[in-house]
C-alpha positions, 0 to 999 in steps of 0.5 A: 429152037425147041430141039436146040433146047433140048441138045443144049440140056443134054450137052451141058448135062454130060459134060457137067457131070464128067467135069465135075466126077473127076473132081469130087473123086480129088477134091484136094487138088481143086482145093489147091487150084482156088487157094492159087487163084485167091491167092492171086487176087489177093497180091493184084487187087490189094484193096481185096486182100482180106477178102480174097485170103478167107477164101483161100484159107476155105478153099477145100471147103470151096471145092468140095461145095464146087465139085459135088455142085457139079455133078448135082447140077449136070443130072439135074439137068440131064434129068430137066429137074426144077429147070428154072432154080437149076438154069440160074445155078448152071449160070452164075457156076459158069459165069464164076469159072468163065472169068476164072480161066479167062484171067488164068488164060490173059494174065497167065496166071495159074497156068492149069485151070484144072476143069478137068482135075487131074484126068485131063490138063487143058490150055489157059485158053482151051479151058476159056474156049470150052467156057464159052461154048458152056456160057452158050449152051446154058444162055439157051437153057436160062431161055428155056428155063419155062419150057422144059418139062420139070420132072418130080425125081427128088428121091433120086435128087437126093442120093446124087446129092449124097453120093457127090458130097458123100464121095468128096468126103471120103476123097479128104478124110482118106485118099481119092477112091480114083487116082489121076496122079502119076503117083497113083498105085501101080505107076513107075517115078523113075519110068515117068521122069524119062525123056519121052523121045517126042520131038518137040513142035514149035510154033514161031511168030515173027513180025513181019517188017513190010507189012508191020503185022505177026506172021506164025511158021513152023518153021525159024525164018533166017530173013532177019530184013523181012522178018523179026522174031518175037516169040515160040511156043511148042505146040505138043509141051504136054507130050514132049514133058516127062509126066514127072519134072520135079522129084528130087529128094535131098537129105539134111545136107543137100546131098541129093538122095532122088534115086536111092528112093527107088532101089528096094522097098522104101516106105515114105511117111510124108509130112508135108507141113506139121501144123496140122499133124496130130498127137495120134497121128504121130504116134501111128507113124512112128509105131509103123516105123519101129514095125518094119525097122530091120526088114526088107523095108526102109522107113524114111521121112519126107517133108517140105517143112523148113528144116530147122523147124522140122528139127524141132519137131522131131526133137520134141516127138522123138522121131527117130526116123531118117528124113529128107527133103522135096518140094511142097508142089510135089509133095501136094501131087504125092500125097493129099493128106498129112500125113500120108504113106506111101510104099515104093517097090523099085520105085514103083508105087505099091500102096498110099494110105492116107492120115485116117488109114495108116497101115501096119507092118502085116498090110504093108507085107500083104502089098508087096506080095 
């Protein structure tokens, strides 16, 4: 049992630290997973409204809290560091993320849990499944909690400890230091947004007549006496789906405007709501735009604000520069700050600077070299 112990310790350990690594490099995006949840809570249990809706207003908090929490907890474990307080905190993290992708998984609800961040999707009930082996393994570690052998490394406690907090911070107040996105530097819009040619696999299930239980095949069977059909899934979706499905870009119009984006050099300035945009940010947007007017690089605007409102705050700012219009989903996965830069090349994305690191004319030549 002893050595069983000790695996359980070191599994949970790894995949704690992996987990939660991947995370804290974008802790926005984990952000927008728990505000998604929250938000859910909030609309299926009314009674809890109020509750649910602070935590979805703090959910960046929240996340960063959660994810620098999880590298933390993973070498505290790995390194058997105060095991009785670092088992009770494995414990109550899992048993909140357990019931998380569980009601993700029962009520299809926030069909990505997003354990893994961006770096790996996993099924609603792949991510149960992999919560319950975790529940398992750390129910034997809370066991044990008496019997490891604490070590003293404070010191080095510490530096994990600043360096997961210290990690997810420069994550919101710049850009993640490691892009998972497909709209990470150095990666092809158009080229994701192909067919990928896959066939797809699809799983049936049918109720068999005879029996009055579900059978699955592989196959559609065509004896509607024996069987009837009740539903499909395709087993390979995340491979048979284009890495993009939803950029499009339309102007003020509706003219759809998607694939001028990728001839040339196109500098996006996205704001992706203007609530949270400053005065100083502003004025920085607009002189990086009047910089490049004229040159081989084309300014234009994207938001997913309502256009009247977007109207009003051009007016009101003198923004001169041409905008358009996305989806805010996108515009979340495109850019974690707002506002936010992104240069394309052909549709290739070239560089993204984030609200606190807008770039000049100069930096935007050095990229295109």
């Amino acid at each position: 049992m002893k050595l069983i112990a000790q695996i359980s310790r070191i599994v949970v350990g790894v995949i704690f630290i992996f987990s939660g690594f991947v995370k804290v490099v974008d802790p926005v995006g984990t952000g927008i997973k728990l505000e998604e949840y929250f938000e859910v809570f909030s609309q299926d249990i009314p009674a809890l409204q109020g509750f649910f809706m602070f935590f979805a207003h703090n959910s960046l908090t929240l996340s960063l809290i959660f994810c620098a929490l999880e590298v933390i907890l993973g070498v505290a474990t790995l390194l058997s560091y105060r095991m009785k307080i670092t088992s009770w905190l494995l414990l109550g993290i899992i048993v909140f993320f357990t019931f998380l992708t569980f009601y993700s998984a029962y009520f299809n609800k926030v069909t990505d849990c997003g354990c893994f961040g961006d770096f790996l999707k996993l099924k609603p009930w792949t991510s149960f499944n992999k919560d319950i082996f975790l529940t398992i393994l750390i129910i034997v570690i809370f066991i044990f909690r008496k019997q490891y052998k604490d070590s003293n490394l404070h010191a080095v406690m510490a530096v994990v400890s600043l360096v997961s907090f210290g990690i997810g911070i420069y994550a919101i107040r710049y850009l993640p230091p490691i892009d998972f996105l497909p709209y990470a530097i150095g990666k092809s819009i158009p080229e994701q947004m192909k067919p990928t040619g896959i066939k797809p696999i699809f799983e049936y299930t049918f109720l068999n007549k005879k029996t009055n239980k579900e059978e699955k095949s592989s196959e559609f069977l065509l004896d509607t006496t024996t069987y009837k059909y009740v539903s499909s899934i395709t087993l390979n979706d995340d491979k048979v789906k284009p890495k993009i499905t939803d950029y499009f870009v339309n102007d003020a119009q509706g003219n759809v405007y998607t694939d001028s984006t990728f001839i040339g050099n196109k500098l996006l300035l996205i704001f992706k709501n203007i609530k949270d945009v400053d005065a100083d940010e502003i004025a920085e947007i607009k002189a990086l735009a009047k910089s490049v007017e004229g040159s081989n690089i084309e300014p234009i605007i994207m938001t997913s604000a309502i256009q009247s409102e977007f109207e009003q705050f051009r007016q009101a700012n003198a923004i001169t520069t041409p905008y358009f219009t996305a989806d805010a989903t996108v515009l979340k996965t495109m850019a974690r700050t707002n506002p936010c830069v992104i240069l394309l090349q052909n549709g290739v994305v070239k560089g993204k600077w984030g609200n606190h690191s807008i770039p000049d004319k100069a930096t935007l030549a050095d990229t295109l070299k």
